[in-house]
N, C-alpha and C positions, 0 to 999 in steps of 0.2 A: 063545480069549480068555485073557491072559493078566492076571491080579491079582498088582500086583509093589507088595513095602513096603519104600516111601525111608527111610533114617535106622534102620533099625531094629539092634537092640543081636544079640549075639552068644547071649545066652541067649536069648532071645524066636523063636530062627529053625525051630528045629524045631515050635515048637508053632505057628507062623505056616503055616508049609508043611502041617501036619496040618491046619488051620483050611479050608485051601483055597487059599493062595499059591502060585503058580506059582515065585515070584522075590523071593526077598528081597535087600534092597542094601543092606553095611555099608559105614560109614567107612572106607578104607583110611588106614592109621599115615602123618601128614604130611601127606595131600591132603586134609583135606576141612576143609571152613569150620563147617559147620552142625554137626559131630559131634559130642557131648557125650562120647565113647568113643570111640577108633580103634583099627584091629588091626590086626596083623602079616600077611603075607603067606601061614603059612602056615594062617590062619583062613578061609580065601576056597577050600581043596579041597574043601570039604562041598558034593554038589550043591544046586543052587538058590541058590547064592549069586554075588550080583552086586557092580559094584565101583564105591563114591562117590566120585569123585577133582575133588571141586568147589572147590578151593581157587583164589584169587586168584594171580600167580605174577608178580613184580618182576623187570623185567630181567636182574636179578644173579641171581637164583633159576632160569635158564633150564637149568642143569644139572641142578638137583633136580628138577626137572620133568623131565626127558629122562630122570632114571634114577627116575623112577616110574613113566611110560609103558611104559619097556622091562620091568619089575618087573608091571605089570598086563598086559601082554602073554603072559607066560608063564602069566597064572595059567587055569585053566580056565574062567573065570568067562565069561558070554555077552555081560552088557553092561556098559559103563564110562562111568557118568555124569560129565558134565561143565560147566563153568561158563564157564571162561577157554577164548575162541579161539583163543589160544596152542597150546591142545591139539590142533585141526586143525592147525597148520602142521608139528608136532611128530611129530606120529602117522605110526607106520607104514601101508604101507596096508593090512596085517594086523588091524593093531587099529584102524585106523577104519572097520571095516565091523561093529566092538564099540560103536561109542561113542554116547550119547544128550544131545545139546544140554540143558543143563536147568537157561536163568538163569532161574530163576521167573515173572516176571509180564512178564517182556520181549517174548515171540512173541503177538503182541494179532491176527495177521492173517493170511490164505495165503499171502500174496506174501511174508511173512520164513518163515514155515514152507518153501515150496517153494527158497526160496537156501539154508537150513541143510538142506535135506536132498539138495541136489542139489550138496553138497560130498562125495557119498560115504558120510553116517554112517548108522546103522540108522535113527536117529528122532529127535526133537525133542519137547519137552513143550510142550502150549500153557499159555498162562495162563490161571490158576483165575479171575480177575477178570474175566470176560466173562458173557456171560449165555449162556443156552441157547442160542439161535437163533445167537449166531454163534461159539460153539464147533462146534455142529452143522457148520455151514458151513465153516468150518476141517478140521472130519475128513471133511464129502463132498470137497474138493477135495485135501488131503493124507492119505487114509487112515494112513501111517506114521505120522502123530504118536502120540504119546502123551497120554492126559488125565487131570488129579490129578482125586478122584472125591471124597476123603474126607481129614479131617488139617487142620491149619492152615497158613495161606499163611503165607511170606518175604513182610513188609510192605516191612523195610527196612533193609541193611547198614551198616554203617560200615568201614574198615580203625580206627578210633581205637575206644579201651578208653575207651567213654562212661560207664560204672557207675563206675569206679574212678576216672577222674578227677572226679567229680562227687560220690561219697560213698567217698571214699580208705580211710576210718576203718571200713566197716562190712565189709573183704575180703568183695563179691560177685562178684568174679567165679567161674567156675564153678558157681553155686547154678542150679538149675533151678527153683524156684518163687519165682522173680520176675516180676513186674507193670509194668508203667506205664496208669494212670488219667486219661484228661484230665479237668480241673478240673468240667466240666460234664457230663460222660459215666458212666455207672456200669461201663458194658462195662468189660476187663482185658486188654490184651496181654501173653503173653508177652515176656520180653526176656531176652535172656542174652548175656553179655561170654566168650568164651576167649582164647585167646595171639593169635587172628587178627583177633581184632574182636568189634564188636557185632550183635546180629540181633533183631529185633526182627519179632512175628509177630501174625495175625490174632487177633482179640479174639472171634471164630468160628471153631468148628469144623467146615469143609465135610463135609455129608454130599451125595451121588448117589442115593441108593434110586430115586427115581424118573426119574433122569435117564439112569442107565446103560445104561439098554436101549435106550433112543433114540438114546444114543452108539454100541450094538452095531450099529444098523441104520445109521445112518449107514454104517458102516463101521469104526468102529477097533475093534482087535485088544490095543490094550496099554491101561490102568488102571492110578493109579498111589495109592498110599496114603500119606501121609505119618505117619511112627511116633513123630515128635518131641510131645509133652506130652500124651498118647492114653494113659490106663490100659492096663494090660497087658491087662486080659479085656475092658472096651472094643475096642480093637484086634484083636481075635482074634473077638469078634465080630461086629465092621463086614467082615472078610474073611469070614467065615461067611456072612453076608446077602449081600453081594454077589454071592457062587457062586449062593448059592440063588438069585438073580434072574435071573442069567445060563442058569442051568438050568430056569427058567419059574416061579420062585415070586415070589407078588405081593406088586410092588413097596411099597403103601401099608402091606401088615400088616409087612412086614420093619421101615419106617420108622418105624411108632407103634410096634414092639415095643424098636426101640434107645432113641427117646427118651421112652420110659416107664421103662425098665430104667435108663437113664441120664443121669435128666433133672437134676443137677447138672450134669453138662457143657455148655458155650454150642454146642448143637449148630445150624445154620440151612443154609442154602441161597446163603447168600452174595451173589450178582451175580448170579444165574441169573434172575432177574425184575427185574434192575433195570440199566440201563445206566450205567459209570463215565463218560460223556461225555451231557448232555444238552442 
């Protein structure tokens, strides 16, 4: 069973792997959308370290891309996350037996699961926005997928710099503790602007404790944690608890000990009990 953290930053990686990560995935320098930090290529020799490369790519941009690919190719890393299907047609077939489909909330069913995976690639992430019973169903029918477990979902991109043109005067972009509230809601999304756009994310924080095991019997193999607006010792130990579950420790004490220890964070369960289409 492998516990692997998306986004995560360049200092946080060894203490992540000692926590009980299999796999940590940073931003590579230029490809990655979501990345608050990116890094050089030669930050990705350290084992355990995997490669984000989920950036949008404009026609004109087709060379930057082709020399990122071959740049991620060389590196040792196992897996190369990715966004734009660009990067199928692109990919060697070296390194697309590296690569992992992962537009957020886009793969809702097995029949796009089994066409992204019957292009060749290692695996595919489902979306967090389903409920149990047919995430479940998704990894009986495509075990290869991959399932986010914990972290906050990608609600919603833009390529347009929404902060800055909307409040010019106050330079947010790059700020990580920024909000958006709707008018009648007290919940709080995340939102953040970089050079690439805006992103905008769940006003929850997905936790799995009790779900993970059921995803193991199902069948899937990969777990995916997302490291973006997760306190550092939060983060470190949501990977803690999830080992211990996966290695038989019970799931409800894991779950009441994170959100007792951490109960300012909007920690919930998400779609897991509730269907996005009714």
């Amino acid at each position: 069973m492998k516990l692997i953290v998306l986004n995560a930053a360049e200092e946080q990686r060894e203490n992540l792997l000692k926590a009980g990560a299999d796999r940590v995935v940073m931003p590579l320098q230029n490809g990655s959308f979501t990345a608050a930090q990116e890094y050089p290529a030669s930050s990705f020799n350290t084992p355990g370290t995997d490669i984000l490369l989920n950036r949008f790519f404009f026609p004109s941009e087709q060379e930057e891309l082709t020399e990122l690919l071959h740049e991620a190719e060389e590196l040792p890393a196992e897996d190369v996350y990715f966004a734009d299907p660009a990067v199928i047609s692109l990919a060697s077939d070296k390194l697309k037996q590296k690569l992992v489909y992962h537009p957020d909330t886009l793969l809702t069913n097995s029949n796009d699961m089994s066409w992204w995976l019957a292009r060749g690639i290692r695996s595919a992430v489902v979306s967090p926005l389903l409920t149990r019973e047919e995430t479940v169903s998704i990894i009986k029918a495509c075990p290869a997928c991959t399932v986010q477990i914990h972290g906050h979902t990608l609600m919603a991109e833009s390529r347009r710099p929404l902060l800055s043109s909307y409040a010019p005067e106050k330079n947010l972009p790059g700020k990580r503790n920024l909000f958006l509230r709707e008018e009648k809601r007290q919940e709080r999304m995340p939102v953040y602007e970089n050079e690439h756009g805006t992103l905008v994310y769940s006003d929850f924080e997905l936790m799995s404790f009790r779900e993970i095991r059921s995803f193991a019997e199902a069948g899937c193999t990969r777990f995916l944690i997302n490291a973006l607006f997760v306190p550092d010792d939060a983060l470190a130990d949501a990977v803690r608890a999830y080992r211990d579950i996966l290695n038989g420790a019970d799931a409800l004490q894991a779950e009441k000990d994170c959100t007792e220890k951490y109960g300012y964070l909007p920690l919930g369960t998400g779609y897991y009990e509730e269907k996005t289409i009714k």
